[in-house]
C-alpha positions as CSV (number, residue, x, y, z in Angstrom):
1,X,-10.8,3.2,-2.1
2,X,-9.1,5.3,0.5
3,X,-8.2,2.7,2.4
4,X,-6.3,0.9,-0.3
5,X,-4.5,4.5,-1.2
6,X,-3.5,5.0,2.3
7,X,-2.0,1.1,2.3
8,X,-0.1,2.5,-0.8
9,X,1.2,5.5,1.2
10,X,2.2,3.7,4.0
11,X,3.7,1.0,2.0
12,X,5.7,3.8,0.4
13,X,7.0,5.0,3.5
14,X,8.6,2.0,5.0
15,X,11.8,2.2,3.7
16,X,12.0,5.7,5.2
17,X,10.4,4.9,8.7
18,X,13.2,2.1,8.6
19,X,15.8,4.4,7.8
20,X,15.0,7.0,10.9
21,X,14.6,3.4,12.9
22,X,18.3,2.9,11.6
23,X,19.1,6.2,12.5
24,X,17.2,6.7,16.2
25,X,19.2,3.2,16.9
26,X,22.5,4.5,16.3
27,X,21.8,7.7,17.8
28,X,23.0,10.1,14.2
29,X,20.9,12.6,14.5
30,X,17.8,12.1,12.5
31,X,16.7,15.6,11.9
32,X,20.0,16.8,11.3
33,X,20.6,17.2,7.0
34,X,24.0,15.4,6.9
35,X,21.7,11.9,7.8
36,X,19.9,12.0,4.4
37,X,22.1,12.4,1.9
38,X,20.9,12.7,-1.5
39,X,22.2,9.0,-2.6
40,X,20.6,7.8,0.1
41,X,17.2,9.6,-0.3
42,X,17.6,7.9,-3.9
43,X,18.1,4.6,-2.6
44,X,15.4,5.1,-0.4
45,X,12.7,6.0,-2.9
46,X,14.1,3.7,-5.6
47,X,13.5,0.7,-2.6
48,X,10.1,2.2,-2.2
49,X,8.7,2.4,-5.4
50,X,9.7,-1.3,-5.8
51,X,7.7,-2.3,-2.9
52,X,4.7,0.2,-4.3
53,X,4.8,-2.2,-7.3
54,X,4.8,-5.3,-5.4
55,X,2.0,-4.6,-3.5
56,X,0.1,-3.2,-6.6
57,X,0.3,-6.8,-7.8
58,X,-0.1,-8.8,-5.1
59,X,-3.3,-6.8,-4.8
60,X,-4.3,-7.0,-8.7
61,X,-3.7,-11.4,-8.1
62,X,-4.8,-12.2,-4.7
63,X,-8.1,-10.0,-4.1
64,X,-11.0,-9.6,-6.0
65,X,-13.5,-11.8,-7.4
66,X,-12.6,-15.8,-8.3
67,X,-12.4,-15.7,-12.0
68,X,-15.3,-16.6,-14.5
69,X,-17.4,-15.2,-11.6
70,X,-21.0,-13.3,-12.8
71,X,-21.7,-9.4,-10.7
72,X,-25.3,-9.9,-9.7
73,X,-26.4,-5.9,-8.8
74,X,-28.1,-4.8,-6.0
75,X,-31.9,-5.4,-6.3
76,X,-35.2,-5.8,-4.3
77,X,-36.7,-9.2,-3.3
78,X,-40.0,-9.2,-1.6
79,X,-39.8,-6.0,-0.5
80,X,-35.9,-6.4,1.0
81,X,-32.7,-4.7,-0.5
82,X,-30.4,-7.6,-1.6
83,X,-27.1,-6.5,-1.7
84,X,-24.8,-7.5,-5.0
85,X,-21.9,-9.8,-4.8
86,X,-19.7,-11.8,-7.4
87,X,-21.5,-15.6,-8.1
């Protein structure tokens, strides 16, 4: 779980790492306020929460179990813990 939140987060903040990248490369001033203008903060976030989504559904279609698939729980087998898993 935590590492799927922290892909989220890090997803998130591309746009914004790219945008210091952007600014480091042309030598503006990162830290200085006049480089993030409102607008651009806008854009910025706007562009992120569209990749947040993208992810979210790349993840929803291309991980989990095949469909029709049966959870068999964990259980014990001649004296052996058999983890579960999707047949």
């Amino acid at each position: 779980m935590i590492r799927t939140v922290l892909t989220e987060v890090g997803v998130f903040l591309i746009p914004f790492a790219v945008y210091a990248i952007f600014l480091i490369a042309t030598r503006s001033g990162v830290t200085l306020p006049a480089s993030w203008p409102l607008d651009m903060i806008a854009k910025l976030t706007l562009a992120a929460l569209v990749l947040v989504i993208v992810s979210f559904v790349l993840l929803a279609e291309l991980t989990g179990a095949p469909p029709n698939s049966t959870y068999v729980p964990a259980h014990i087998e001649n004296g052996r813990l058999v983890p579960g898993a999707e047949r």
